[in-house]
C-alpha positions as CSV (number, residue, x, y, z in Angstrom):
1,X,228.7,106.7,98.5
2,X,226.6,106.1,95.4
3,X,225.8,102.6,97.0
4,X,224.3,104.5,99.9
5,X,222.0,106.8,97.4
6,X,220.9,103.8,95.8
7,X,219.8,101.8,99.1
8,X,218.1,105.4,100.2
9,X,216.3,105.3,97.2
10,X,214.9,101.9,97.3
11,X,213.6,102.2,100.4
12,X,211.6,105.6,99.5
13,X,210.4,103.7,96.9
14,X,209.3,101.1,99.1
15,X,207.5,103.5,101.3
16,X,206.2,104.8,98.4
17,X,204.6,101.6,97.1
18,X,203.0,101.2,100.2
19,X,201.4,104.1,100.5
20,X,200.1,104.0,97.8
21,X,198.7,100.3,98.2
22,X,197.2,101.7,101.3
23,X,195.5,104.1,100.1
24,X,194.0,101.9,97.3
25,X,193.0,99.1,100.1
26,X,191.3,102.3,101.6
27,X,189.4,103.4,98.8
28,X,188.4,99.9,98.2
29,X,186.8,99.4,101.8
30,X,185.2,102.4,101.8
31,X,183.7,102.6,98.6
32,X,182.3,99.3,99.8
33,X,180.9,100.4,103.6
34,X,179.2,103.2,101.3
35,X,177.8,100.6,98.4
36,X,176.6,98.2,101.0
37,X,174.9,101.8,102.9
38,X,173.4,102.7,99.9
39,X,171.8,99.2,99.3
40,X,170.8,99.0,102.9
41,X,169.4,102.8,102.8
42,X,167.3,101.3,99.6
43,X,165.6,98.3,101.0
44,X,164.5,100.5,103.6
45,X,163.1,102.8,101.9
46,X,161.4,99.9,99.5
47,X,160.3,98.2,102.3
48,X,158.2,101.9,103.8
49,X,157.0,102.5,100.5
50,X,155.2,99.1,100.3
51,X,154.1,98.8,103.8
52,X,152.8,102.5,103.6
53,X,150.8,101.7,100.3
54,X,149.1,98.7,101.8
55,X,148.0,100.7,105.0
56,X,146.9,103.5,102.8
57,X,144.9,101.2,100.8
58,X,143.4,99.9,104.3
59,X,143.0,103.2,105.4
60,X,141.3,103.9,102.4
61,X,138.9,101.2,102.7
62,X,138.0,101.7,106.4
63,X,137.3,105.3,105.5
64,X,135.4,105.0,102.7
65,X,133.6,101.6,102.4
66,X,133.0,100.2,99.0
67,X,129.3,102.0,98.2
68,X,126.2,99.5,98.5
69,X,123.7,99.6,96.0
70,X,121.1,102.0,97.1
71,X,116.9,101.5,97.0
72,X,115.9,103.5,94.3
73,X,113.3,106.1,95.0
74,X,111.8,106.2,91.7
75,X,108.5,104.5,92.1
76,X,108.1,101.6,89.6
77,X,104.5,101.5,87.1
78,X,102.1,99.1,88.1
79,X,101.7,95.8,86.8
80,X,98.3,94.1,85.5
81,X,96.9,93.5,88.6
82,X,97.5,97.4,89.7
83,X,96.2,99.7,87.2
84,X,94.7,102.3,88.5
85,X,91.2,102.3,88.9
86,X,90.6,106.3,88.5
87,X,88.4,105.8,91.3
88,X,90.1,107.5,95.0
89,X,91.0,105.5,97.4
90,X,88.6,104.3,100.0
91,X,84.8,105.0,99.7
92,X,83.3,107.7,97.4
93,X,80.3,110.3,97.6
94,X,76.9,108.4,97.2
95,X,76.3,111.3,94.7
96,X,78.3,112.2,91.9
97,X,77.7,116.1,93.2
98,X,77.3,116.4,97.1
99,X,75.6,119.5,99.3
100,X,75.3,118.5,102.7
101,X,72.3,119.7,104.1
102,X,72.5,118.3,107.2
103,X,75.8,116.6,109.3
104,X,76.2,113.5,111.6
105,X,75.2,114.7,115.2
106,X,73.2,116.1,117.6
107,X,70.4,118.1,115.7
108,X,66.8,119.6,115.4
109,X,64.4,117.4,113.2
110,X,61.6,120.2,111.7
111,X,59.8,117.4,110.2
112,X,58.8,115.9,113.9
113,X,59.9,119.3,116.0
114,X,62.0,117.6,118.1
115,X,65.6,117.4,119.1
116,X,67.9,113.6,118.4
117,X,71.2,112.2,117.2
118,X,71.6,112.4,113.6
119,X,73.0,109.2,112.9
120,X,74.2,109.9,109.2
121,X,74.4,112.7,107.0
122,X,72.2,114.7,104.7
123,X,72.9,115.6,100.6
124,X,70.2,117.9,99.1
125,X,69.1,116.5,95.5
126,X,66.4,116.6,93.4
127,X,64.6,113.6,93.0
128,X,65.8,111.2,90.6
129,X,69.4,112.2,91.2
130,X,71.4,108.8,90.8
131,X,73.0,107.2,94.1
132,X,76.0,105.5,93.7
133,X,77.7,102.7,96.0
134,X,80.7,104.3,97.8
135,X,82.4,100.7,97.7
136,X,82.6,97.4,96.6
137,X,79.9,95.2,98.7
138,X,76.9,92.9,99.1
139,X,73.5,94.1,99.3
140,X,72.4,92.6,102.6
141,X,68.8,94.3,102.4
142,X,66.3,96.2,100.4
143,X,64.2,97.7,103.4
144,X,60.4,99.3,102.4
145,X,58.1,98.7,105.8
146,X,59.1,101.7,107.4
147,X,57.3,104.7,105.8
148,X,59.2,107.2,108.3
149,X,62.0,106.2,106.5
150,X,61.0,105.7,103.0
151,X,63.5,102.8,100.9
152,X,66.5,101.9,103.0
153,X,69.2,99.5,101.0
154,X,72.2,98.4,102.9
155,X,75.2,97.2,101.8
156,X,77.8,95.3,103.9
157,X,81.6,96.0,103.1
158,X,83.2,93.3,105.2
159,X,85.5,94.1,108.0
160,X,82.3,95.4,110.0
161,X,81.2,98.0,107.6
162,X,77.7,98.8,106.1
163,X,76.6,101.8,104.3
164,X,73.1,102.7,104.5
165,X,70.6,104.8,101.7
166,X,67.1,105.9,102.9
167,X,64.4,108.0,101.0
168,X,65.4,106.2,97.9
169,X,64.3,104.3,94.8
170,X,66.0,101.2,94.0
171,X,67.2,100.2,90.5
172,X,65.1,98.2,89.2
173,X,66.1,94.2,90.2
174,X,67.9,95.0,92.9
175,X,67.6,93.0,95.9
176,X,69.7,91.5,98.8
177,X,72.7,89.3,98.0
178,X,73.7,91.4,95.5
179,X,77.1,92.4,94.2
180,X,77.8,96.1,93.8
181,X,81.0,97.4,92.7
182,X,82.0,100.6,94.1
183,X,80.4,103.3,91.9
184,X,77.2,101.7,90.5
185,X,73.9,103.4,90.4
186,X,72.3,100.9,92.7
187,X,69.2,103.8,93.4
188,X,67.7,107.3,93.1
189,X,67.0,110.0,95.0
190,X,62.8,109.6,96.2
191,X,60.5,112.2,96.8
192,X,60.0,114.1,99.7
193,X,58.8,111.7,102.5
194,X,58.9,110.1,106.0
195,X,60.9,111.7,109.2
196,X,62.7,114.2,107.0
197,X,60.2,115.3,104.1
198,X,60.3,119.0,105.3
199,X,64.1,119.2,104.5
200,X,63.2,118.4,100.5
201,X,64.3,115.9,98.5
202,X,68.0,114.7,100.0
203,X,69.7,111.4,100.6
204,X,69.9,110.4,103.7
205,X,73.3,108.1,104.1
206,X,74.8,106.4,107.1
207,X,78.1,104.5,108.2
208,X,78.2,101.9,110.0
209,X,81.1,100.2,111.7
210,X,80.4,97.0,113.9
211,X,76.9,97.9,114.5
212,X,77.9,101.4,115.6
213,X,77.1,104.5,113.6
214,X,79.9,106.9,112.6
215,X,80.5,110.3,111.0
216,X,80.4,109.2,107.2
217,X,82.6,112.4,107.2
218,X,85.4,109.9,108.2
219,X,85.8,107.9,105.6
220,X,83.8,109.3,102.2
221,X,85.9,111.4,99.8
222,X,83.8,114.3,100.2
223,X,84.2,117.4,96.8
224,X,81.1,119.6,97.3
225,X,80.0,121.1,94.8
């Protein structure tokens, strides 16, 4: 009988052992499946973070493009050769203070009663009144043999332009070939005379633009005064 008991109890303790050597492999495998998970859940999530970075980054760039350097608006001073004159740009009144008596156009001449084109434009001075160049030029003639006309100088521009002065007094020493700068007294304002004398003293000033006359209007910087 107590032989029996004994060989009952070494097989429960057989059993026993393993069980519990089971359980242990169990444990063993399972804590592995879940390591090895964990790793592989890791790499993954490694592998999306960087792959995600770099398209944000490209994303980044396509959306907003590295700035370029911009033209700057703020105008730079001028050099040596671009000081300002003080002078306005393009021709000047022939008078340093201009009344226009009379425009460029169809008009009634009181002097000879009768009606023609006005082929320039009038200023009212007195006599002696200085008359300037209105640009930078060549004095092609100093005209005196036409008493309806008084003193006509002519200057030529280039580029087809000429300004003409009549019922004037010429500096003295000038004569054709000349070079004026824009703003020298090249004349003065004459007395009364010719076509025009009933009108007063006035400078009588033309444009002309390949042989054509034009409205000085067009291209003198006209302040009246």
């Amino acid at each position: 009988m107590q032989e029996h008991k004994e060989k009952e109890m070494e097989k429960k303790d057989k059993k026993t052992r393993k069980a519990k050597k089971w359980n242990g492999e169990k444990r063993f495998y399972l804590f592995t499946a879940l390591g090895c998970a964990a790793a592989l859940a890791a790499i993954v999530i490694v592998a999306v973070a960087v792959t995600g970075g770099d398209n944000g980054k490209v994303n980044d760039q396509a959306n907003n493009p590295p700035a370029q350097d911009q033209p700057s608006d703020t105008p730079l001073p001028p050099t040596d050769d671009e000081q300002v004159s003080g002078l306005p740009e393009g021709m000047i009144a022939p008078l340093e203070s201009v009344s226009v008596s009379q425009e460029h156009g169809f008009h009634h001449n009181t002097t000879l009663n009768c009606y023609y084109e006005h082929k320039g434009m009038d200023f009212s001075a007195e006599a002696g009144t200085q008359v300037l160049a209105v640009e930078d030029g060549v004095v092609e003639s100093v005209y005196k043999d036409d008493i309806l006309v008084g003193t006509q100088i002519t200057i030529d521009h280039g580029d087809g332009m000429k300004s003409v002065y009549c019922f004037v007094t010429e500096v003295d020493g000038l004569k054709a070939g000349d070079t004026v700068k824009k703003g020298d007294v090249i004349a003065t304002v004459a007395e009364p005379s010719g076509k025009e004398y009933k009108q007063g003293a006035h400078l009588h000033f033309e444009i002309v633009k390949n042989d054509a006359s034009v409205d000085p209007s067009t291209y003198l910087a006209l302040e009246e005064k």
